[in-house]
N, C-alpha and C positions, 0 to 999 in steps of 0.2 A: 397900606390897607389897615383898616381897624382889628385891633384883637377881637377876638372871638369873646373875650370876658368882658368887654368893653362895647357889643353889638351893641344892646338896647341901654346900658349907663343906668341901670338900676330899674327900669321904667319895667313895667307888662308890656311883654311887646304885641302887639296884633300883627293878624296872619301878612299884611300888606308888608309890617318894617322888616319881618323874617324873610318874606317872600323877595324882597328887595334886597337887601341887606346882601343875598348872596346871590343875586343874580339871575333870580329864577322869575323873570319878570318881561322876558322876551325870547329871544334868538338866540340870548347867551353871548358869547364873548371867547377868542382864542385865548385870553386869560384865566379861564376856569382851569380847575386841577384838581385832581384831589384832595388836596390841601383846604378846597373849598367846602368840600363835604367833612374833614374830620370840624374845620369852622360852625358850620351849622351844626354838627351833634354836638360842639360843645356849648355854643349858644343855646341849643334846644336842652342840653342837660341843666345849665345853668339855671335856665328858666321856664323851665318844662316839668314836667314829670316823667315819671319810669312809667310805662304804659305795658303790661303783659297781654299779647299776642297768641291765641289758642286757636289749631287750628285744626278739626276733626276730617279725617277720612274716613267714608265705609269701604271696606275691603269688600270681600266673595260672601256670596250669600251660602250661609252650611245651609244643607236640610236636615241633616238631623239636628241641630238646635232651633231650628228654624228661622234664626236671623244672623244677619251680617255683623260681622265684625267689627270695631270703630277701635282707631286708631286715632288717640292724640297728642300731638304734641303743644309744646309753650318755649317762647323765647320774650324775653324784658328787651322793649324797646325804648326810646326815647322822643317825647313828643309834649307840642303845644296842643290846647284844644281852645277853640274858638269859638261861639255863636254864628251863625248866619244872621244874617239883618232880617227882618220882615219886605224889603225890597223884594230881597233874592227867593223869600220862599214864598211871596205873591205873582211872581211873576206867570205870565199863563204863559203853562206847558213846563211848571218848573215840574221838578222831581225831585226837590228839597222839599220833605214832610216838616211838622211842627216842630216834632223833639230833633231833627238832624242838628249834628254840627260838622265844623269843620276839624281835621286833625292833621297837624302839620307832622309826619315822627320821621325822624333820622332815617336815614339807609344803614346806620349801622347800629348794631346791639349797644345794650348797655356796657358790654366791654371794649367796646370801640370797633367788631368784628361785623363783615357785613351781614345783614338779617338773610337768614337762609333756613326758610325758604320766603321768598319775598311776600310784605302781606299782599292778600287780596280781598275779593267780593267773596263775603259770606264767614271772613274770619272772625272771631271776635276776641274784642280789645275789654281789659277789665283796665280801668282808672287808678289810682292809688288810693281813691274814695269807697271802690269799692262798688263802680255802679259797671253796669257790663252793658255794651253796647256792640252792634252789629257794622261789618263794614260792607256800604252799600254801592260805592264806587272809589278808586284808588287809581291815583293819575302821577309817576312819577315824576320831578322836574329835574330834567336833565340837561343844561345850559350845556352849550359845546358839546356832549355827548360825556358829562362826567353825572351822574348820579350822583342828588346832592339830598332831597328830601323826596318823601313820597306826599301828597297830598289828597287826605283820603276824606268822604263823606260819608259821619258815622252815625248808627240811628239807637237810640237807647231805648231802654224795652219800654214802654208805655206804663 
């Protein structure tokens, strides 16, 4: 098997060579392991970016202050970001808007530990640019039943 520092051989990789590359492209394979997944986060650090993860909760609503509480937290992930084609976001009955892209990020943090608490719908990812975008759907790939990336569709603020 290829090293993980050796997946894309210097190139940008697109969401397809990642998505293949480690197997997340079917059914999966009784050779998946987690060995799989620290491959991909190092592939996606390599050639990715640190992607920060914020993600608000409102707690109890006081009445004597008269609003709720909000609680948030942040954890540094590791992730590709793609474009979507205009195929994909013509298609009728899509649910890919203009500015959506695609975001491939690690299952595990920037320290190699898994992201906890998993992202979801409604968290949001700031870029290392500095642009902050909304996460609109997140579809884990889990070949053989190992968690290796999430793949998420995220929409940046207009």
């Amino acid at each position: 098997q290829q090293p993980a520092s050796e997946a894309f051989h210097g190139n940008r990789p697109d969401a397809r060579t990642v998505s293949h590359r480690f197997g997340c492209h079917g059914s999966g394979g009784s050779d998946m392991s987690a060995q799989d997944a620290r491959d991909a986060h190092a592939a996606l650090l390599e050639d990715g970016q640190l992607i920060t993860i914020t993600r608000s909760t409102e707690g109890a609503y006081n009445p004597a202050t008269g609003a709720a509480t909000v609680t948030t937290s942040t954890q540094t992930g590791v992730g590709c970001v793609f474009p979507y084609s205009p195929g994909l976001r013509n298609q009728p009955g899509s649910l890919i808007a203009e500015n959506d892209q695609q975001l491939l990020l690690s299952t595990l943090n920037s320290a190699g530990a898994t992201l906890n608490p998993v992202p979801t719908v409604n968290d949001r990812i700031t870029l290392v640019d500095g642009t902050a975008h909304t996460i609109e759907a997140v579809q884990t790939l889990s070949p053989a039943g190992i968690d290796i990336m999430h793949d998420c569709r995220i929409r940046g603020s207009a």
